[in-house]
N, CA, C and O atoms as CSV, one atom per row, in Angstrom:
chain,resi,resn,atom,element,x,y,z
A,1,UNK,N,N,197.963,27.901,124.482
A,1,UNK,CA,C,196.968,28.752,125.094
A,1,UNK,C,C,195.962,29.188,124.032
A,1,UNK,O,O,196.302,29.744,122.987
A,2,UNK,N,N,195.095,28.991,124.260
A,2,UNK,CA,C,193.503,29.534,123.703
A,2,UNK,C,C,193.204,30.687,123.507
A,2,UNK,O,O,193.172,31.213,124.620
A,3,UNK,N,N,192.913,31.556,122.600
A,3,UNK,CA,C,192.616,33.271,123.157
A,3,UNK,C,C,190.958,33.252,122.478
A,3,UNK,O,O,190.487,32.418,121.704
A,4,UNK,N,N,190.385,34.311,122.991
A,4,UNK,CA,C,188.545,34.834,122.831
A,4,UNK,C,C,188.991,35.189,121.644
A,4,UNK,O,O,189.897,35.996,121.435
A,5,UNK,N,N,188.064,34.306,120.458
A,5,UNK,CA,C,187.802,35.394,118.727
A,5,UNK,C,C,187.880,36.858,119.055
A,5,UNK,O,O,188.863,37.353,118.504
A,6,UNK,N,N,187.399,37.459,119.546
A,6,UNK,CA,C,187.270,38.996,119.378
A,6,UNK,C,C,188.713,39.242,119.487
A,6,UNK,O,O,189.011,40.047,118.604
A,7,UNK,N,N,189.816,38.882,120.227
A,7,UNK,CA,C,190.855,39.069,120.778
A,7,UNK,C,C,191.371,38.929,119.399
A,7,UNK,O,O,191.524,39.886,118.640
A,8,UNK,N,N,191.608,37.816,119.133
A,8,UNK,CA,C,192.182,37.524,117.904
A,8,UNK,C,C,191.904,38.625,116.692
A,8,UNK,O,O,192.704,39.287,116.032
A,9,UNK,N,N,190.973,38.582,116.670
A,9,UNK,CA,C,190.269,39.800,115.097
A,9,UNK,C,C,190.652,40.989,115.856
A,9,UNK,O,O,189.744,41.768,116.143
A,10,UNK,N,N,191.644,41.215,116.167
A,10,UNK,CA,C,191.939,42.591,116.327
A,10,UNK,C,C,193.227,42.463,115.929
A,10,UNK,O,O,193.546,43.420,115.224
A,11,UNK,N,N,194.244,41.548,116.112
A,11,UNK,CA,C,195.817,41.452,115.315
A,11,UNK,C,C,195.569,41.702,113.897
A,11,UNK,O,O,196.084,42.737,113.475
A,12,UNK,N,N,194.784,40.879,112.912
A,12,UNK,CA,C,194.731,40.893,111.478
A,12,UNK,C,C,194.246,42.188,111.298
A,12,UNK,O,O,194.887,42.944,110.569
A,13,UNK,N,N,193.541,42.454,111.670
A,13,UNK,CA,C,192.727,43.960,111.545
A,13,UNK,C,C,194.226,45.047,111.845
A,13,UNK,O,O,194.526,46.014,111.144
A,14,UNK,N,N,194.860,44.639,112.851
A,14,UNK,CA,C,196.498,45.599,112.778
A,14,UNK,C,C,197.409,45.675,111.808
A,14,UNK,O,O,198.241,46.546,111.550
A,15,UNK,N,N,197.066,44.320,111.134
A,15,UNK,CA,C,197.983,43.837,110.030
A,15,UNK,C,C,197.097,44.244,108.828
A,15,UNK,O,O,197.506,43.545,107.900
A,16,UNK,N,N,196.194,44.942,108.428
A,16,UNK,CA,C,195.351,44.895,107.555
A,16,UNK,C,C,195.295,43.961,106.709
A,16,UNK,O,O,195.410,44.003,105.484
A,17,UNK,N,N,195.053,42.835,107.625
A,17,UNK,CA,C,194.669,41.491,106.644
A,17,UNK,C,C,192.923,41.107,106.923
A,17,UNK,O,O,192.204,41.178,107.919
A,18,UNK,N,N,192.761,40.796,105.894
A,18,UNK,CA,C,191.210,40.265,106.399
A,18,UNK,C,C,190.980,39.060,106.756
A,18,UNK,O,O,191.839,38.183,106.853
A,19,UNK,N,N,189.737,38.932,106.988
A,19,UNK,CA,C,189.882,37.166,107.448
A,19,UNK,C,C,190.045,36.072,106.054
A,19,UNK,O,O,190.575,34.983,105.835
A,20,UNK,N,N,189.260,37.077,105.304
A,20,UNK,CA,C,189.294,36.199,103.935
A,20,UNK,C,C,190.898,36.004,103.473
A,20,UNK,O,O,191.206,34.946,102.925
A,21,UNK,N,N,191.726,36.845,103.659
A,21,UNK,CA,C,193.064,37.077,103.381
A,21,UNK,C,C,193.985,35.665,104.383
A,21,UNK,O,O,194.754,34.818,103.930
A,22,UNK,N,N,193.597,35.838,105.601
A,22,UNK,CA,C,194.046,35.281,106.751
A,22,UNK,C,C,194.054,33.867,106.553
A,22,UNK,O,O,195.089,33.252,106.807
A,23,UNK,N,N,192.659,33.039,105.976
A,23,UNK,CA,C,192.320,31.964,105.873
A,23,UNK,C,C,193.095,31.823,104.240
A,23,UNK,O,O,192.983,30.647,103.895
A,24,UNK,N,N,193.746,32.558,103.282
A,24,UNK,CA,C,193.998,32.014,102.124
A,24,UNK,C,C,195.642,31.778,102.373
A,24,UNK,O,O,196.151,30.927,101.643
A,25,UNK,N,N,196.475,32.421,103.290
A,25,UNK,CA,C,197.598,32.462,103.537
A,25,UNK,C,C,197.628,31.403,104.181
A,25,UNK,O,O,198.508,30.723,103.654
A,26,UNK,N,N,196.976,30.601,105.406
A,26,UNK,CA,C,196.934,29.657,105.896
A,26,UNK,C,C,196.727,27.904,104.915
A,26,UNK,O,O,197.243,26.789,104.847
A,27,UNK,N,N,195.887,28.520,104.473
A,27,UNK,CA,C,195.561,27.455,103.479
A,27,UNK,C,C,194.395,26.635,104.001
A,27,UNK,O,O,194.096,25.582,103.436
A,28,UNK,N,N,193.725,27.077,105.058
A,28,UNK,CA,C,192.363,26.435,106.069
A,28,UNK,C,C,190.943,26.918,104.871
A,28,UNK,O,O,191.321,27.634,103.943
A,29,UNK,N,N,189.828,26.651,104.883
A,29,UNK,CA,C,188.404,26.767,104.818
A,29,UNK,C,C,188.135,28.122,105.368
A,29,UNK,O,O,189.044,28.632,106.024
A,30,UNK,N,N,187.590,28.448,105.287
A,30,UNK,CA,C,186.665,29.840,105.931
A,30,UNK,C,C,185.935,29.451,107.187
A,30,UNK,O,O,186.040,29.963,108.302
A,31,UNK,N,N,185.101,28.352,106.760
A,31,UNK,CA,C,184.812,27.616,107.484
A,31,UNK,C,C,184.856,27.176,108.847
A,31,UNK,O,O,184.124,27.061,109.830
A,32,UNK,N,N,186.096,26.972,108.456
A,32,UNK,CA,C,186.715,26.630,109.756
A,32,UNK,C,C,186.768,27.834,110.548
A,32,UNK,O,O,186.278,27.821,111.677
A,33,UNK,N,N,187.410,29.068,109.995
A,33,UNK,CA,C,187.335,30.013,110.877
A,33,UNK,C,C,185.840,30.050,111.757
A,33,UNK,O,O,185.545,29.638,112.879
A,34,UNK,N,N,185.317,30.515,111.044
A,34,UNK,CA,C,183.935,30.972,111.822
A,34,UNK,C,C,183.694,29.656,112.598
A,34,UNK,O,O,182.854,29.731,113.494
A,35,UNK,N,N,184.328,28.401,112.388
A,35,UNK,CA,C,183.962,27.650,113.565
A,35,UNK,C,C,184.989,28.125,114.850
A,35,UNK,O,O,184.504,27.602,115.853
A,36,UNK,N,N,185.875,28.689,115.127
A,36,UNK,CA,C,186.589,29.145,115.619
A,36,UNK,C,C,185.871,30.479,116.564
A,36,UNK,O,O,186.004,30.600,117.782
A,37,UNK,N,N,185.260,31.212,115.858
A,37,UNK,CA,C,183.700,32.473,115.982
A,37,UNK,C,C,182.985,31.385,116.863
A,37,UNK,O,O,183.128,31.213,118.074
A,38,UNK,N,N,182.362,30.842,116.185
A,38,UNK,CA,C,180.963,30.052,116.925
A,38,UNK,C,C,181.717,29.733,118.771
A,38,UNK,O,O,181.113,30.138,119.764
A,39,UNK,N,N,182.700,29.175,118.843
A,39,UNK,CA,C,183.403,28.543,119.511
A,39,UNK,C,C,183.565,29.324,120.746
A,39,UNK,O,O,183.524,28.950,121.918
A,40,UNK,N,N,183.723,30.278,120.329
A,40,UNK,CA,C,184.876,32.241,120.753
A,40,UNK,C,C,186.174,31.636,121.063
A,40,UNK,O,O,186.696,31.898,122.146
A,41,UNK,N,N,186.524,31.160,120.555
A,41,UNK,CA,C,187.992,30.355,120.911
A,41,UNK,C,C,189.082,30.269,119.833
A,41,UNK,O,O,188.831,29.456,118.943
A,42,UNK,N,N,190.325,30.989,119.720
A,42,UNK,CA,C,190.760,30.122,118.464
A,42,UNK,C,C,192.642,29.056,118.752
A,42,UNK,O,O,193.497,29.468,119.536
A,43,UNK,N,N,192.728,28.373,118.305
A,43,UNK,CA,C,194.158,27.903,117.872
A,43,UNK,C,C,194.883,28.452,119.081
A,43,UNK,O,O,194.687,29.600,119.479
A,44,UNK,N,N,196.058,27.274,119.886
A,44,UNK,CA,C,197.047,28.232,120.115
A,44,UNK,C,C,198.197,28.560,118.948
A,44,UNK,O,O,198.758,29.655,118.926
A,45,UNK,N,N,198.504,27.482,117.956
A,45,UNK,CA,C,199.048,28.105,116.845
A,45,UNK,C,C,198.990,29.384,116.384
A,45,UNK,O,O,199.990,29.664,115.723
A,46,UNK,N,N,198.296,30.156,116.469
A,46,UNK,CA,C,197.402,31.575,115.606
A,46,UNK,C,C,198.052,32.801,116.166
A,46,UNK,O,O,198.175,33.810,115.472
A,47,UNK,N,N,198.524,32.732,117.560
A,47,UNK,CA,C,198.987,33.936,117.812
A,47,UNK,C,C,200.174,33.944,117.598
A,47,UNK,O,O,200.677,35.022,117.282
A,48,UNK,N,N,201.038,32.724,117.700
A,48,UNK,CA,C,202.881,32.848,117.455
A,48,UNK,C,C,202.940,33.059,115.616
A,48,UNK,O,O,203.874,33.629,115.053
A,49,UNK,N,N,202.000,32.595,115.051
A,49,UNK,CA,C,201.925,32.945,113.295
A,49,UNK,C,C,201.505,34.272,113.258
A,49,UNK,O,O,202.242,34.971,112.562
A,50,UNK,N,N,200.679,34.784,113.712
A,50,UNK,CA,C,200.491,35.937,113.687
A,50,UNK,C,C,201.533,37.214,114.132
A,50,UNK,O,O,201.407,38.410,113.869
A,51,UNK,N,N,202.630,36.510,114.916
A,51,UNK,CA,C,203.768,37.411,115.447
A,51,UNK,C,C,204.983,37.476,114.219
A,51,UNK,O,O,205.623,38.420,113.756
A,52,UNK,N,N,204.974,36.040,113.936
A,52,UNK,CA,C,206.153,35.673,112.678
A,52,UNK,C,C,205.498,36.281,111.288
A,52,UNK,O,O,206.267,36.530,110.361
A,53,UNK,N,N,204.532,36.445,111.186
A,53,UNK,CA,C,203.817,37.301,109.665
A,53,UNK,C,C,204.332,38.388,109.861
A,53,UNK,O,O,205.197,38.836,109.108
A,54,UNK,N,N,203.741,39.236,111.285
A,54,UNK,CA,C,204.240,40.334,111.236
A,54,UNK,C,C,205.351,40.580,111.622
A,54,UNK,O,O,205.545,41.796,111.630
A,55,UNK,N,N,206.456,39.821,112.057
A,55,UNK,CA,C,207.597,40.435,111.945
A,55,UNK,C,C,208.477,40.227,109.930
A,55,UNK,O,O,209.324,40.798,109.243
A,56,UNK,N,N,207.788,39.374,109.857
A,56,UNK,CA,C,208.110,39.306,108.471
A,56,UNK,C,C,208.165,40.527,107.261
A,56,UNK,O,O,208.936,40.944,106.396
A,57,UNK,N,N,206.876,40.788,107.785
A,57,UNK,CA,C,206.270,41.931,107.133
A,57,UNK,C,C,207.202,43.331,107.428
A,57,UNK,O,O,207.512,44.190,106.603
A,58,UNK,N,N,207.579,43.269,109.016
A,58,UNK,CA,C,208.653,44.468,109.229
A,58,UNK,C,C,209.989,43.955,108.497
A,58,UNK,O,O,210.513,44.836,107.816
A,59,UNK,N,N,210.659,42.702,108.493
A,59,UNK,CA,C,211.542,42.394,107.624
A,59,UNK,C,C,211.567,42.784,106.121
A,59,UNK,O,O,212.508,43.290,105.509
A,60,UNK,N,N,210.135,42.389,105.576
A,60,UNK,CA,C,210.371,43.399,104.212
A,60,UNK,C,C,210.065,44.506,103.937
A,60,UNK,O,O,209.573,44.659,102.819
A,61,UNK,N,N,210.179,45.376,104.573
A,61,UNK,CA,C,210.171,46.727,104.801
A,61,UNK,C,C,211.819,47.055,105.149
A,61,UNK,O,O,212.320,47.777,104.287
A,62,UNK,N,N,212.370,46.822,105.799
A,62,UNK,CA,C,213.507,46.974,105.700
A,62,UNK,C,C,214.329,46.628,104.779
A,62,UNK,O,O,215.151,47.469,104.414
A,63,UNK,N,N,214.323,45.287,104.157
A,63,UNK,CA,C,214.918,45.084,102.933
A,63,UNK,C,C,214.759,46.123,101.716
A,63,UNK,O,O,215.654,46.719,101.117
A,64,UNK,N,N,213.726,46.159,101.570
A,64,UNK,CA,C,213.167,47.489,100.751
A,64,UNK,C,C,214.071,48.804,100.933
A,64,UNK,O,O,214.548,49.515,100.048
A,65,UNK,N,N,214.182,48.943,102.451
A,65,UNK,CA,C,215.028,50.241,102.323
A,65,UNK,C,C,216.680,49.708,102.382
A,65,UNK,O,O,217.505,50.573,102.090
A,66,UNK,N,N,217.169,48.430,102.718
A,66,UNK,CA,C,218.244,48.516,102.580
A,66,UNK,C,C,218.923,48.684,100.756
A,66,UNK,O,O,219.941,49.218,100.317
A,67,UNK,N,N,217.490,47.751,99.921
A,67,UNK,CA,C,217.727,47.722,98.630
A,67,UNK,C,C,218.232,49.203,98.137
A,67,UNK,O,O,219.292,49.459,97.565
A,68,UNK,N,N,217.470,49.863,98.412
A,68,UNK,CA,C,217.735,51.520,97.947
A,68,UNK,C,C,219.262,51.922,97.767
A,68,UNK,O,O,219.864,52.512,96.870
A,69,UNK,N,N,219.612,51.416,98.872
A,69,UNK,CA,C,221.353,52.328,99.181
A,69,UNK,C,C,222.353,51.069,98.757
A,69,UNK,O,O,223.553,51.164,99.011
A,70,UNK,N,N,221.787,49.815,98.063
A,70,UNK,CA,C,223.042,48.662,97.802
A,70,UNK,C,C,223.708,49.415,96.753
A,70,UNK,O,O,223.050,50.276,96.168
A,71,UNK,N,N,225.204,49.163,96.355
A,71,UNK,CA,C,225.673,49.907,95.897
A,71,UNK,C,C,226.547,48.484,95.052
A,71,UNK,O,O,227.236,47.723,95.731
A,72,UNK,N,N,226.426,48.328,93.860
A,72,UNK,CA,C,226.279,47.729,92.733
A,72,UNK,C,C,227.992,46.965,92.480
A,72,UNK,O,O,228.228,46.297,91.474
């Protein structure tokens, strides 16, 4: 499934990632994004990566606090 750019630039913006950020983690052009803009269309890839980043991201946050209390 396809989603509208605007739609999309509102997840990274939740994630405080930028696009410049977004496109270096991916490993794509910039480029490409904004062809994605021009388009208003992006990837259906983009939203299930965008779910697995951020659950990732809640994963290391928890590790973090489990680190605290490991007990040696």
């Amino acid at each position: 499934m396809y989603q509208n750019f605007a739609i999309f630039l509102k997840k990274p913006q939740e994630l405080k990632l930028s696009k410049k950020d977004f496109v270096g983690i991916i490993g794509m052009p910039y480029q490409t994004l904004m062809n994605w803009k021009s388009k208003d269309e992006t990837p259906a890839w983009v939203e299930p990566f965008l779910y697995y980043y951020e659950k990732g991201l809640a994963l290391d946050e928890l590790l973090k606090i489990l680190e605290k209390y490991k007990k040696d």
